[in-house]
C-alpha positions in Angstrom: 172.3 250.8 249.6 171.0 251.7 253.1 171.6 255.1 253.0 169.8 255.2 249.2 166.9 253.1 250.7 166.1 254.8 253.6 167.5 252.6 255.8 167.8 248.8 253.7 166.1 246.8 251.8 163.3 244.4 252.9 164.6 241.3 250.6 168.0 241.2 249.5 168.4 238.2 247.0 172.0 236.9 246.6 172.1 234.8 243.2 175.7 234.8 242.6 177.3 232.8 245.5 180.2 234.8 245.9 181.0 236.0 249.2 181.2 239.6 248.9 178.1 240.0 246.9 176.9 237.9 249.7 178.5 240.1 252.0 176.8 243.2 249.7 173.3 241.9 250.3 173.3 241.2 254.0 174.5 244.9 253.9 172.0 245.8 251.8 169.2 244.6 254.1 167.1 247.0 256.8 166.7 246.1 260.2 164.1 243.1 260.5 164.7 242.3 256.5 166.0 239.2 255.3 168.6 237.6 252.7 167.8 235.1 251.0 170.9 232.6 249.8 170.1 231.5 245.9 173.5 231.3 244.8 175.8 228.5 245.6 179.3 228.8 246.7 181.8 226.6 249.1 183.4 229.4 250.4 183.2 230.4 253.9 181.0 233.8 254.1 182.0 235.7 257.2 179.4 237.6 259.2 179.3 239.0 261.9 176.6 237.3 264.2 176.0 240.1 266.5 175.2 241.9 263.3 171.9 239.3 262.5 171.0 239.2 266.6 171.0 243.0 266.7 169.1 243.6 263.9 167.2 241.0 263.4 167.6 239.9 260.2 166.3 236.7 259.0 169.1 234.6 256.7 167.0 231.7 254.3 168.6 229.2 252.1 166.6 228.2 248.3 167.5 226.0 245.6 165.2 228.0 243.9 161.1 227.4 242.2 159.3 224.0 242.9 158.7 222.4 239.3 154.9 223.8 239.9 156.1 227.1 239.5 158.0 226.8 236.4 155.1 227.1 234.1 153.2 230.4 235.1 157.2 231.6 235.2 157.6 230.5 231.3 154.1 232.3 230.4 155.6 235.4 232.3 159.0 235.1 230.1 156.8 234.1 227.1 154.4 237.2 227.2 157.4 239.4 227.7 156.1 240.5 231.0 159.5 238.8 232.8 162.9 240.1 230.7 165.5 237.7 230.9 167.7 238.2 227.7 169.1 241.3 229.1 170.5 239.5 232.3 172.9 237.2 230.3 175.9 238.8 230.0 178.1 235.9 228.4 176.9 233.2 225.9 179.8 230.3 224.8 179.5 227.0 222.8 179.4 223.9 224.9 183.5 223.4 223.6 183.9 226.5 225.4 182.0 225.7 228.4 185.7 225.9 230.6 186.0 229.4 229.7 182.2 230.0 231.1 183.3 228.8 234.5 186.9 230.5 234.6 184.8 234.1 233.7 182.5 232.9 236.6 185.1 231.5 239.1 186.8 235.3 238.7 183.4 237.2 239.0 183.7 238.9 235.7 180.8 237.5 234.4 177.2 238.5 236.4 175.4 235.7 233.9 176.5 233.5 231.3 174.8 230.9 229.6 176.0 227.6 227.3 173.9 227.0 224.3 174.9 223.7 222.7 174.7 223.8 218.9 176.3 227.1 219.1 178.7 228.3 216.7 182.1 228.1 218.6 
């Protein structure tokens, strides 16, 4: 991703949580860029410190939008100016909602959503 870039990115969002697409994204970013930690996970994420020092890269934690922002957002998905269908990759029944987090838990699902009501 450096090389493609010309040397990094300047925001490198990690929305997974799993450490190597954590590790992809702090990789990802150019000298003086930052990551910014959306997904969650409770694995340790190794990194080599020397590696932020040196190039000065700025690590930020978010739990994501304030409930202020949520409305504008929905008017963005709403006019069709923000796709979102085409990020879910999976979509299960709440009976099936076990199966979500195995396909998750194994990273072979980028997205997957549980719609209750639906058809199982």
């Amino acid at each position: 991703m450096r090389k493609l870039s010309d040397g990094g990115v300047d925001v490198a969002f990690e929305a997974i949580g799993l450490p190597e697409t954590t590790r992809q994204a702090f990789d990802a970013v150019r000298n003086g860029g930052r990551l910014v930690a959306v997904g969650f996970t409770s694995k340790d994420v190794p990194i080599a410190f020397g590696r932020v020092m040196f190039r000065e890269i700025t690590i930020v934690g978010s739990l994501g939008c304030r409930p202020v922002d949520y409305p504008p957002l929905i008017r963005m998905v709403a006019d069709g100016r923000l796709k979102v269908k085409e990020l879910v990759t999976h979509r299960f029944p709440l009976e099936r909602i076990n199966e979500a987090f195995d396909l998750l838990r194994r990273g072979a699902a980028l997205r997957s959503i549980v719609v209750p009501g639906m058809a199982a």
